[in-house]
PDB file as gemmi writes it, atoms N, CA and C in Angstrom:
CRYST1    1.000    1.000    1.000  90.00  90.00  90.00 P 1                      
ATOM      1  N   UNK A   1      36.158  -0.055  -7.738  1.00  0.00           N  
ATOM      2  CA  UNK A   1      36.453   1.144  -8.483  1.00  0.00           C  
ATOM      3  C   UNK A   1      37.920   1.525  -8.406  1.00  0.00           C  
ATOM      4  N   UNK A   2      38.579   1.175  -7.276  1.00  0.00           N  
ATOM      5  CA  UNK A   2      39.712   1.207  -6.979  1.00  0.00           C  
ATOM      6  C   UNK A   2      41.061   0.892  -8.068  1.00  0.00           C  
ATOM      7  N   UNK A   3      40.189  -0.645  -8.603  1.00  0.00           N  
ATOM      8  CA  UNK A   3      41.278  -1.169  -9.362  1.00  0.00           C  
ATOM      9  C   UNK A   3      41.034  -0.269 -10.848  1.00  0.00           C  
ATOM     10  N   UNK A   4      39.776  -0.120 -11.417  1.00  0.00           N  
ATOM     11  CA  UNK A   4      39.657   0.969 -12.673  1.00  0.00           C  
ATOM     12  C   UNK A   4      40.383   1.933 -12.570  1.00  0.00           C  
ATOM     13  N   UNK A   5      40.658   2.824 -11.462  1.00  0.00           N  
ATOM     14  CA  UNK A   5      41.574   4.061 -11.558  1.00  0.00           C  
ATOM     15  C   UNK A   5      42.491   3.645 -11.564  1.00  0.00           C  
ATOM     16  N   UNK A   6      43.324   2.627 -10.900  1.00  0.00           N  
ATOM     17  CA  UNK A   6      45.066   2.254 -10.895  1.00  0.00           C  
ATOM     18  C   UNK A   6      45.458   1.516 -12.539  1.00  0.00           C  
ATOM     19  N   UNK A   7      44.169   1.272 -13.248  1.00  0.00           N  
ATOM     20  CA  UNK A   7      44.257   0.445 -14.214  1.00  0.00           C  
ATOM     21  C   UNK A   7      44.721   2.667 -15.545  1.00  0.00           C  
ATOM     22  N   UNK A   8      43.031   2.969 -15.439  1.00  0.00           N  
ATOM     23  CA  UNK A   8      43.742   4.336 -15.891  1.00  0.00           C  
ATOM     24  C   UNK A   8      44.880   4.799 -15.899  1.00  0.00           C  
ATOM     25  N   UNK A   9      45.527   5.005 -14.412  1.00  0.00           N  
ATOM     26  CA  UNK A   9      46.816   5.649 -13.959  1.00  0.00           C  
ATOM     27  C   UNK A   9      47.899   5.135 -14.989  1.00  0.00           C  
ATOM     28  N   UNK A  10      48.084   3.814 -15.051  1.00  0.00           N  
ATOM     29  CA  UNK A  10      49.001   2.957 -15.703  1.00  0.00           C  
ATOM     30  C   UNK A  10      48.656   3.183 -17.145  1.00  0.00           C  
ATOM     31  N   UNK A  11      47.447   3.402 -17.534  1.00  0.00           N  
ATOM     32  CA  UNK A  11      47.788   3.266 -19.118  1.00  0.00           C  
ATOM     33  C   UNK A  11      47.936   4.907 -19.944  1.00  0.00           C  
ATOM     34  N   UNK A  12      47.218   5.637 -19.010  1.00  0.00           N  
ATOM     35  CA  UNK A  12      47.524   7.607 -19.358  1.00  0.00           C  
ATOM     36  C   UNK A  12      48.643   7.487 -20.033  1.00  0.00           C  
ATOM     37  N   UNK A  13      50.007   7.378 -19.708  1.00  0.00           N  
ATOM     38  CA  UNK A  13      51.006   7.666 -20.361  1.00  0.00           C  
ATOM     39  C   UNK A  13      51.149   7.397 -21.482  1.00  0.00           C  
ATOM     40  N   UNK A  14      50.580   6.167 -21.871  1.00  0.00           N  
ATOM     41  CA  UNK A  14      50.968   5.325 -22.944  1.00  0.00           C  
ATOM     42  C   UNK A  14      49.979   6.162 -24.463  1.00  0.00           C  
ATOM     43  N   UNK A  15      49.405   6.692 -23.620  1.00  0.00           N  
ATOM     44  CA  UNK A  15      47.943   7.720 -24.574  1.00  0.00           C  
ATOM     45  C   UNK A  15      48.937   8.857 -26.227  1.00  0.00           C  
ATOM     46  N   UNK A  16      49.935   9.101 -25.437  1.00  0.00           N  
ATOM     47  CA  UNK A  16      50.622  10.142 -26.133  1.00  0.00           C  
ATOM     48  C   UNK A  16      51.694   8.954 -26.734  1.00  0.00           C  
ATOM     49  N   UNK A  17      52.158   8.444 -26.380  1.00  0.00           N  
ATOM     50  CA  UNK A  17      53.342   7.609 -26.808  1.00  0.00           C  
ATOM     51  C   UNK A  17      52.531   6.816 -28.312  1.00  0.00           C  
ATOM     52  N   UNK A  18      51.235   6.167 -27.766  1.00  0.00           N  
ATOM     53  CA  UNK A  18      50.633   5.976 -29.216  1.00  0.00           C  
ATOM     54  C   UNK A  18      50.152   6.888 -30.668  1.00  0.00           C  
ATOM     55  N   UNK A  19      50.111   8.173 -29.965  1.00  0.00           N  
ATOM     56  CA  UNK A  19      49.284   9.171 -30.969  1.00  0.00           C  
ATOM     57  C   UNK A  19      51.031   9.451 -31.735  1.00  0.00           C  
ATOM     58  N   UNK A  20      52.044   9.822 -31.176  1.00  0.00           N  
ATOM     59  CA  UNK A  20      53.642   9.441 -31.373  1.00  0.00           C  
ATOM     60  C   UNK A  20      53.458   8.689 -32.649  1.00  0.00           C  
ATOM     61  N   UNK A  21      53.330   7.522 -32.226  1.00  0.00           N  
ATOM     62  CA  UNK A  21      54.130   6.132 -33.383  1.00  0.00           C  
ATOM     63  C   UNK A  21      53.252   6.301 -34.258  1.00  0.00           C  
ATOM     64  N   UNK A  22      51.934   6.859 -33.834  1.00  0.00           N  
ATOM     65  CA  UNK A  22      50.952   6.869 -35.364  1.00  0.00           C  
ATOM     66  C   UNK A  22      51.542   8.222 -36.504  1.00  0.00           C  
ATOM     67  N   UNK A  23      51.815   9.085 -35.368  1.00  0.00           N  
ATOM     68  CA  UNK A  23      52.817   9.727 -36.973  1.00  0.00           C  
ATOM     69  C   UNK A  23      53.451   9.458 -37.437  1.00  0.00           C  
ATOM     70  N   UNK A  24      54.730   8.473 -36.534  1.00  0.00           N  
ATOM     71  CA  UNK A  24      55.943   8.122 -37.442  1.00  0.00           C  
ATOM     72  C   UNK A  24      55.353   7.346 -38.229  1.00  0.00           C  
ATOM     73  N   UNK A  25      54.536   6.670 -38.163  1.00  0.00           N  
ATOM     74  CA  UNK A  25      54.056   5.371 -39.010  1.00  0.00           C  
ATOM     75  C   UNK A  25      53.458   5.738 -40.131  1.00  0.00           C  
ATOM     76  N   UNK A  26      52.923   6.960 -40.087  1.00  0.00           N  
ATOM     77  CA  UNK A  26      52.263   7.467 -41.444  1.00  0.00           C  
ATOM     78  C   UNK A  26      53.177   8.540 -42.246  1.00  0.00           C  
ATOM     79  N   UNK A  27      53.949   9.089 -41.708  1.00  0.00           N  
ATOM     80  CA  UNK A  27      55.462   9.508 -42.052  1.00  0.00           C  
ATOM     81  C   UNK A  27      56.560   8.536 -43.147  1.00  0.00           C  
ATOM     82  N   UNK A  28      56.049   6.783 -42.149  1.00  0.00           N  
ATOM     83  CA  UNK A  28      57.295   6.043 -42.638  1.00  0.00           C  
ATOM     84  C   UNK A  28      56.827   5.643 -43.916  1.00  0.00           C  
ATOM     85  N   UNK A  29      55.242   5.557 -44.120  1.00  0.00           N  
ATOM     86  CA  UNK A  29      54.490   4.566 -44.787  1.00  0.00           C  
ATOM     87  C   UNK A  29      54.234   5.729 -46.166  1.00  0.00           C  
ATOM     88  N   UNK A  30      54.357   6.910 -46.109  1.00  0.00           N  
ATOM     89  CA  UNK A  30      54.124   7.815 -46.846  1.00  0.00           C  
ATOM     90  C   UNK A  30      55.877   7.750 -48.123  1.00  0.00           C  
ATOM     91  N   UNK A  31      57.089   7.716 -46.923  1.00  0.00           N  
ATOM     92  CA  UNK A  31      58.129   7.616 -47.600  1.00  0.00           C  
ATOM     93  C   UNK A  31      58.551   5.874 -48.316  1.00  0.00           C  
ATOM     94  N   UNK A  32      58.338   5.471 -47.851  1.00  0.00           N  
ATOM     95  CA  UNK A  32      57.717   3.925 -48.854  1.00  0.00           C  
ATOM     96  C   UNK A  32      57.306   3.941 -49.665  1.00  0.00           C  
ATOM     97  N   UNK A  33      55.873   4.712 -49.848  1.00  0.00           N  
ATOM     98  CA  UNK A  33      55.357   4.794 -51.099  1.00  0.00           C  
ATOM     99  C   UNK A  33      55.646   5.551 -52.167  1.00  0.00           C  
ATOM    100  N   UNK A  34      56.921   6.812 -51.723  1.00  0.00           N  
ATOM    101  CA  UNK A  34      57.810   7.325 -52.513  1.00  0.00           C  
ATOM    102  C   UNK A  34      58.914   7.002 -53.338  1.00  0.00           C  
ATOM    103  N   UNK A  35      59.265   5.409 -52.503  1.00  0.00           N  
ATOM    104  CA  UNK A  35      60.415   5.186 -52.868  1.00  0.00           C  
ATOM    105  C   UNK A  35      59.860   3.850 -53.853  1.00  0.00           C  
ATOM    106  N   UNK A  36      58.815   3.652 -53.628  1.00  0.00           N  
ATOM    107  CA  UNK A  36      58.089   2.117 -54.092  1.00  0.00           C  
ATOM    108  C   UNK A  36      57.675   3.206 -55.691  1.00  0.00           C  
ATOM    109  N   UNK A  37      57.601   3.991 -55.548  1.00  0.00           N  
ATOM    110  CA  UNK A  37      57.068   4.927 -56.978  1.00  0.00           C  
ATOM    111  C   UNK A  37      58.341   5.360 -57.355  1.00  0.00           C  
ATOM    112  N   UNK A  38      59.391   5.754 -57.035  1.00  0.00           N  
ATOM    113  CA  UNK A  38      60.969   6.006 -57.711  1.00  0.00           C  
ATOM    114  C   UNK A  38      61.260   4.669 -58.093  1.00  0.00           C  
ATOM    115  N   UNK A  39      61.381   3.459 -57.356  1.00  0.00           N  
ATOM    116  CA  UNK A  39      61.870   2.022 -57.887  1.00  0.00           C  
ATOM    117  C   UNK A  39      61.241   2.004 -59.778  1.00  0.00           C  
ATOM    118  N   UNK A  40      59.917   2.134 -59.400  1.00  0.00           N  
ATOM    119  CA  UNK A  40      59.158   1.714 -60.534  1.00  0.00           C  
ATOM    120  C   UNK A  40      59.535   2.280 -61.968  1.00  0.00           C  
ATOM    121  N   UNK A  41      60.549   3.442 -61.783  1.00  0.00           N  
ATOM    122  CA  UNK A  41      60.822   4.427 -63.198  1.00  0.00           C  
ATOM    123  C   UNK A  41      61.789   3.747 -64.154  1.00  0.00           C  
ATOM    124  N   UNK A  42      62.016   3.890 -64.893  1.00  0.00           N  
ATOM    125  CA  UNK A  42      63.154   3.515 -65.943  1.00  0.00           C  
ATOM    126  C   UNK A  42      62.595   4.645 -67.193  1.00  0.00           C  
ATOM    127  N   UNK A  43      63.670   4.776 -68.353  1.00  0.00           N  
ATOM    128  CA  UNK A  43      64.003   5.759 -68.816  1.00  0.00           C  
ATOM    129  C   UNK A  43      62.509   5.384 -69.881  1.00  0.00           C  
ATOM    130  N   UNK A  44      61.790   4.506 -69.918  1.00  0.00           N  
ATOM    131  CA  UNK A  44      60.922   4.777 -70.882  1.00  0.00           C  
ATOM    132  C   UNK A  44      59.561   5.140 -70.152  1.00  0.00           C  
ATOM    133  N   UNK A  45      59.212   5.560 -68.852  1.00  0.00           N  
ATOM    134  CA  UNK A  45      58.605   6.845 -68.130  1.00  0.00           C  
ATOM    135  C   UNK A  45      58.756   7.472 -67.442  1.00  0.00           C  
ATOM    136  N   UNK A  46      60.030   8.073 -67.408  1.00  0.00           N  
ATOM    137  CA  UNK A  46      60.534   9.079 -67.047  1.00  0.00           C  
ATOM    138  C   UNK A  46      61.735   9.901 -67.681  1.00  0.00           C  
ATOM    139  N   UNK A  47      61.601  10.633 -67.082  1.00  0.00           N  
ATOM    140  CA  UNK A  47      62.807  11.602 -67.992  1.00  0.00           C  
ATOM    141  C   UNK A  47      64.794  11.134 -67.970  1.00  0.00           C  
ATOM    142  N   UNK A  48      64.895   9.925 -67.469  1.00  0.00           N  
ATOM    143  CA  UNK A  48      66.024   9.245 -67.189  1.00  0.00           C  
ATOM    144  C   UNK A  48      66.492   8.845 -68.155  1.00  0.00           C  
ATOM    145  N   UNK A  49      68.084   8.824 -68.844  1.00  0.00           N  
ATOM    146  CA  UNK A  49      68.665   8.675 -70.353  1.00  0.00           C  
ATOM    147  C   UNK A  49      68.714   7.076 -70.099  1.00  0.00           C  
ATOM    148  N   UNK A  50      68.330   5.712 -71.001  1.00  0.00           N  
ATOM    149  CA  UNK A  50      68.836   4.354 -71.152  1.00  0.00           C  
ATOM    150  C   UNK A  50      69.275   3.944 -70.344  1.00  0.00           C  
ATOM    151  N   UNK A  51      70.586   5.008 -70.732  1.00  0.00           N  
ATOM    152  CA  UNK A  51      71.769   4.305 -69.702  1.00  0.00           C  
ATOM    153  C   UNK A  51      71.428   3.920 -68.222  1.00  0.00           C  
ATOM    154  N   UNK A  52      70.522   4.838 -67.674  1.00  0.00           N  
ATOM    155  CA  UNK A  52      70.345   4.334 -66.522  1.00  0.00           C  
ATOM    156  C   UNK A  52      69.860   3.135 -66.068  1.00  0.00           C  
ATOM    157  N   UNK A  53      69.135   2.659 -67.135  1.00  0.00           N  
ATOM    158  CA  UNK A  53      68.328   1.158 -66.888  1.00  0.00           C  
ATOM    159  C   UNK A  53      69.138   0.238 -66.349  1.00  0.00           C  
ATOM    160  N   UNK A  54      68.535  -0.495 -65.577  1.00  0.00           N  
ATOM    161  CA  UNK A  54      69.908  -1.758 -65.000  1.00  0.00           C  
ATOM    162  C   UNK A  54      70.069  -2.588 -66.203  1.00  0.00           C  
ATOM    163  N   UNK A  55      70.831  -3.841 -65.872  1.00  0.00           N  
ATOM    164  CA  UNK A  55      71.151  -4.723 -66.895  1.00  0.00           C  
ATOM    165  C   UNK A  55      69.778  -5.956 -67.034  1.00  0.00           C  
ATOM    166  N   UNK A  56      69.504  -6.332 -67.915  1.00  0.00           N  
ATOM    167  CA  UNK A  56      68.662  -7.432 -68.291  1.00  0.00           C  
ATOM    168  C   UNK A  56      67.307  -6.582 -68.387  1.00  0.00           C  
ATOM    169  N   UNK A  57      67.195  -5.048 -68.696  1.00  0.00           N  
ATOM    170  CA  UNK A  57      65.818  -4.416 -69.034  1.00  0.00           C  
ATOM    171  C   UNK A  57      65.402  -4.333 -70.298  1.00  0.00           C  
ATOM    172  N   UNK A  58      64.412  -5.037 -71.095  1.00  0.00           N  
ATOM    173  CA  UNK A  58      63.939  -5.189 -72.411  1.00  0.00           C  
ATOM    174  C   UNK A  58      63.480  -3.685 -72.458  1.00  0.00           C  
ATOM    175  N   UNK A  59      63.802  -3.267 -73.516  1.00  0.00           N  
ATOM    176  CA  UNK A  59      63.498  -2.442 -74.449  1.00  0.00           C  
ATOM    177  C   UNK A  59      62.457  -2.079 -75.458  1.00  0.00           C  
ATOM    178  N   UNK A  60      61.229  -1.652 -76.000  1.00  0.00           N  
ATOM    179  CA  UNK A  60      60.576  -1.557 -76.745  1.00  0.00           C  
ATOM    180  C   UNK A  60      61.386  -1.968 -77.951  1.00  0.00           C  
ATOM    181  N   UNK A  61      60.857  -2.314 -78.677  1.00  0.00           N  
ATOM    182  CA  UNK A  61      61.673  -2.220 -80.038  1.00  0.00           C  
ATOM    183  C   UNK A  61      61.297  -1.286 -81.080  1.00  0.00           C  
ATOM    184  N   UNK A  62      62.401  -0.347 -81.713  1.00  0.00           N  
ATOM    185  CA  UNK A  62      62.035   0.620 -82.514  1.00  0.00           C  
ATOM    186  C   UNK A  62      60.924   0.035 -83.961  1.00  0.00           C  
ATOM    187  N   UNK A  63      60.136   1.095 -83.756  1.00  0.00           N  
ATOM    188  CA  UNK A  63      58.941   1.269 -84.677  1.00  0.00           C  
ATOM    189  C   UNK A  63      59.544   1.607 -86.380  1.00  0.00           C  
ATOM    190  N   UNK A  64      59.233   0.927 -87.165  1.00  0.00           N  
ATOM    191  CA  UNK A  64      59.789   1.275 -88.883  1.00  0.00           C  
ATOM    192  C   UNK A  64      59.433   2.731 -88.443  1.00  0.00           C  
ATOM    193  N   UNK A  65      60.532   3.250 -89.315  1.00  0.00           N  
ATOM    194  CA  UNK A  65      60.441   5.088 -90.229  1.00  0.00           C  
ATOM    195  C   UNK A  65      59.252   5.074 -91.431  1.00  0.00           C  
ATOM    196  N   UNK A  66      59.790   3.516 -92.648  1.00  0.00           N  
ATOM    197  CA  UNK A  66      59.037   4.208 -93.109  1.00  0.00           C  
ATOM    198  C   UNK A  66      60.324   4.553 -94.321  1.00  0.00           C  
ATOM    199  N   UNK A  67      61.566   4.447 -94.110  1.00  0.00           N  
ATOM    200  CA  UNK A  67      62.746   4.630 -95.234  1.00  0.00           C  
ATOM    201  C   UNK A  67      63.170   3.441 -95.369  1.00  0.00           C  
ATOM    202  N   UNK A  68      63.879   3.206 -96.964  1.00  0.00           N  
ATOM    203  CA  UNK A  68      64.243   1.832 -97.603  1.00  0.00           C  
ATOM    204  C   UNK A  68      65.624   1.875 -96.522  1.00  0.00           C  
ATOM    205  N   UNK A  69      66.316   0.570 -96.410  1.00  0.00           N  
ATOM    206  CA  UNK A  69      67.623   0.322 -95.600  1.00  0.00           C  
ATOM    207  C   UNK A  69      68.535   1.090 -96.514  1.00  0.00           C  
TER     208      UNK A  69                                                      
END                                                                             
């Protein structure tokens, strides 16, 4: 029984240090998925002008009006 309590003693500390990293981790994993959802925008769903698009982003192509050239 001896060795079960010295085995306890040694790991107690570590009790809080884990409940710790599980917030940062759901903290870190929360701001990831913020930034993994900002990556994804370009100006044709979101409110961002063209210009912002990087270089080599295809474009829809404009739809006829409907007026002679």
């Amino acid at each position: 029984m001896a060795d079960v309590d010295l085995k306890d003693a040694r790991i107690a500390p570590f009790g809080a240090e884990v409940a710790e990293l599980k917030v940062l981790l759901s903290k870190a994993l929360g701001r990831v998925a913020e930034l993994e959802r900002q990556l994804g925008q370009n100006s044709s769903n979101s409110s961002k002008p063209p210009s912002s698009d990087g270089p080599g982003v295809q474009r829809p192509p404009k739809k006829p009006t409907g007026r002679k050239p």
